[in-house]
C-alpha positions as CSV (number, residue, x, y, z in Angstrom):
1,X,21.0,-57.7,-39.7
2,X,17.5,-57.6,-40.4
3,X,15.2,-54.4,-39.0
4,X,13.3,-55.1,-36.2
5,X,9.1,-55.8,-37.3
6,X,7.2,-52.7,-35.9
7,X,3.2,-53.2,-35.2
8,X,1.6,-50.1,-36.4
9,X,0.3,-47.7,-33.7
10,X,-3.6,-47.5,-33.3
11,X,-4.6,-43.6,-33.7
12,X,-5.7,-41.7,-31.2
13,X,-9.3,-41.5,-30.6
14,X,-9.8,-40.2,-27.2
15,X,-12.3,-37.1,-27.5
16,X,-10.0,-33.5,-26.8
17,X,-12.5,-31.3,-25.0
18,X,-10.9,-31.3,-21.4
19,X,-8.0,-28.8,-22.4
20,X,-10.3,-26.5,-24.2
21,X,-12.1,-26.4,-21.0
22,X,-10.1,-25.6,-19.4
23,X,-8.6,-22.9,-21.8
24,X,-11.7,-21.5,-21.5
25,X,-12.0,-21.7,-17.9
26,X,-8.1,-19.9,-17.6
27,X,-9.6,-17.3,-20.1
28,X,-12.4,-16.1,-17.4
29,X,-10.3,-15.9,-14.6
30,X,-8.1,-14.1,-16.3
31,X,-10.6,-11.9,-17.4
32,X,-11.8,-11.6,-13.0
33,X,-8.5,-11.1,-12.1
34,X,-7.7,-8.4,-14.5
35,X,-11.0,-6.8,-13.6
36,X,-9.7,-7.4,-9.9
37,X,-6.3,-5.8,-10.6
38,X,-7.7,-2.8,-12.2
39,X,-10.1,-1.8,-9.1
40,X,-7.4,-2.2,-6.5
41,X,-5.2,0.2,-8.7
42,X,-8.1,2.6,-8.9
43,X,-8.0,2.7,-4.3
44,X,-5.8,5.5,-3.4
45,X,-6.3,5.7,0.4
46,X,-6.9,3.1,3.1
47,X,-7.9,3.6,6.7
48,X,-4.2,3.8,8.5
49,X,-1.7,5.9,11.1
50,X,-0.8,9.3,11.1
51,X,1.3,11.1,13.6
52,X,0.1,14.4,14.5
53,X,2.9,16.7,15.8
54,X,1.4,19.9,16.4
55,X,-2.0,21.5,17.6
56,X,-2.1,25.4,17.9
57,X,-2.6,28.8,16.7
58,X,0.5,29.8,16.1
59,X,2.0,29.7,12.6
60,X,5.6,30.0,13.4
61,X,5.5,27.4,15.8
62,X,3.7,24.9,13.3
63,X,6.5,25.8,10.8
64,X,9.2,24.9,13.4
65,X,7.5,21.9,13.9
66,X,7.4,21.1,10.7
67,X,11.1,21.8,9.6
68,X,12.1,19.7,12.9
69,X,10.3,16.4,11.3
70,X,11.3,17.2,7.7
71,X,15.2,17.0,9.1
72,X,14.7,14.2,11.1
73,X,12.6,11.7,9.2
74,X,12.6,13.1,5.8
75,X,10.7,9.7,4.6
76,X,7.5,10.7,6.2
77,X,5.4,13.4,4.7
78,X,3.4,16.1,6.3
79,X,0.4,17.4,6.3
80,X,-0.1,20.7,7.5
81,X,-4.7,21.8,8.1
82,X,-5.6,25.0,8.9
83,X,-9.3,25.3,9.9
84,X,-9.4,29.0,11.2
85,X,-8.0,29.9,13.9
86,X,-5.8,26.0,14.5
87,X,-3.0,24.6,12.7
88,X,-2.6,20.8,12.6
89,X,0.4,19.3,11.2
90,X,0.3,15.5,10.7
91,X,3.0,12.8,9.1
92,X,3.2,9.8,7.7
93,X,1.3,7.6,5.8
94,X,1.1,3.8,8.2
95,X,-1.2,1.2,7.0
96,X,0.2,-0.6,10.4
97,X,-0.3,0.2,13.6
98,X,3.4,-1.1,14.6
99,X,5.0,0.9,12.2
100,X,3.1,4.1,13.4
101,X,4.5,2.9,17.0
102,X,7.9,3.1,16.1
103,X,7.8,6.6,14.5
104,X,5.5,8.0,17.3
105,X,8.5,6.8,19.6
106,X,11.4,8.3,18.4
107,X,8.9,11.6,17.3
108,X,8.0,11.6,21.0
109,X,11.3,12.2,22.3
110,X,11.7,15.4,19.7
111,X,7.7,16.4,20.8
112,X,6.5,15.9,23.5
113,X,3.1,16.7,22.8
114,X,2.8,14.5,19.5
115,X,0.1,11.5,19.1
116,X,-0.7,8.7,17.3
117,X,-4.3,9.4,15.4
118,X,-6.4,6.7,12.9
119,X,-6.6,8.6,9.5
120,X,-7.3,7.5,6.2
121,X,-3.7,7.5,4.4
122,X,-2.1,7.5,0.8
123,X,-1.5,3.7,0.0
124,X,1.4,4.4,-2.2
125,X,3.0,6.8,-0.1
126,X,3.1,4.1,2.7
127,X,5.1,1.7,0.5
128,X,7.9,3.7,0.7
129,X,8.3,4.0,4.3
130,X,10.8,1.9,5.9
């Protein structure tokens, strides 16, 4: 059996500048989104929730305040002031309101006198609440 004729293939003479256009196209947004990337890693705090537990004078009281969060929600962190003569102790980092809510809740029925505040807050921090 003979082999089949082939017609030989014309070469290719379409022009090639579309992909490195677009290579270098991919090359500055890559460069913008690193750039990007960078900045948001440099932004350590965020307007967010804090709960604040305690208001007062009186340093043994703030400490039992304290130790009653720490064993109850040892996920949230606290942040005790003093701007003489008042003790403030805060926690939790919330970048979400509803979240906040559903701390202040259960903090509520441990304190009566707790309340949910605005504050600027620790971004990573509030990643790893639950």
């Amino acid at each position: 059996m003979p082999a089949p004729a082939t017609t030989p293939r014309k070469p290719d003479t379409r022009k090639t500048t579309a992909p490195v256009e677009a290579l270098h196209i991919n090359r500055k947004l890559d460069m913008a989104l690193d750039t990007l990337a960078d900045e948001n890693r440099s932004i350590r705090y965020a307007p967010g929730y804090r709960i604040q537990v305690y208001v007062g004078t009186q340093r043994q009281q703030v400490e039992d305040a304290k130790l009653l969060i720490t064993q109850n929600f040892p996920e949230l962190n606290p942040y005790l002031s003093y701007n003489q003569p008042t003790y403030k102790l805060k926690v939790g980092d919330f970048m979400r309101r509803l979240d906040a809510e559903r701390y202040y809740s259960a903090i509520r029925r441990l304190i009566t006198s707790a309340q949910l505040q605005p504050d600027k807050v620790d971004i990573r921090r509030s990643l790893l609440i639950k």
